[in-house]
C-alpha positions, 0 to 999 in steps of 0.5 A: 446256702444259696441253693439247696441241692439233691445231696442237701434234701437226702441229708435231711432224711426225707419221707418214702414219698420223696426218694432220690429220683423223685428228688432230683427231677423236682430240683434238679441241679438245684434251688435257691429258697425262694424257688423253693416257695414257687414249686407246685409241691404242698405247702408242708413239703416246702416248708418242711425244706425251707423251715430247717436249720440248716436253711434259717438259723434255729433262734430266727425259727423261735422267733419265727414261731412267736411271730405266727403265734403272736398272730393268731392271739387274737382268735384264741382270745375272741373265744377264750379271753380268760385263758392267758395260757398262750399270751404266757407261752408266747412271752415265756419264749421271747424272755428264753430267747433273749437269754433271760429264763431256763429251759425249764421254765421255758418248756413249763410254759409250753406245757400249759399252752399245749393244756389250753389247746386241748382243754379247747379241743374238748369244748369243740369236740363236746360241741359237736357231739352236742351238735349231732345228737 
């Protein structure tokens, strides 16, 4: 695709905030990706255009996704270095990429990795209020 097109956004079923017009007066005729990037829109409104499947290949969007995890590994880590449920996760998810485990195993993995965010959140959200009192 090189340019994405008023036709292609409405496809996609777009939020009220962006209706037809609107649509069109950002774009016009059209856009290529990287057009797409520089528009003056907040950042979730272009990359939910540009993070499609229709746009990027879904198995690029999962390694997409591994890669900007694999990123932000370090942080957990540095705070939680016991916690191994998101290295897990991560891993879990190059080996489904490749063909090499199920989606069952694939989706237990993710399980645990979304445990840990939480099982986070709560040692946050208790020292907040720990703050506060």
């Amino acid at each position: 695709m090189n340019k994405i097109t008023v036709r292609h956004i409405m496809s996609w079923g777009p939020c009220s905030e962006y209706p037809r017009d609107r649509v069109k007066k950002i774009i016009g005729s059209g856009k290529t990706p990287l057009e797409i990037c520089t528009l003056g829109l907040p950042a979730q409104d272009r990359l939910w255009v540009l993070l499609r499947p229709e746009i990027i290949p879904e198995m690029d969007l999962h390694r997409l996704a591994c890669t900007f995890a694999t990123g932000a590994l370090p942080i957990w880590e540095k705070y939680y270095p016991d916690d191994k449920r998101p290295r897990a996760a991560i891993e879990t998810k190059q080996k489904w990429i490749k063909g090499e485990i199920t989606v069952e195993e694939l989706t237990a993995a993710g399980d645990a990795a979304g445990d840990a965010a939480g099982d986070a959140a709560g040692d946050a959200a208790g020292d907040a209020a720990r703050a506060a009192a």
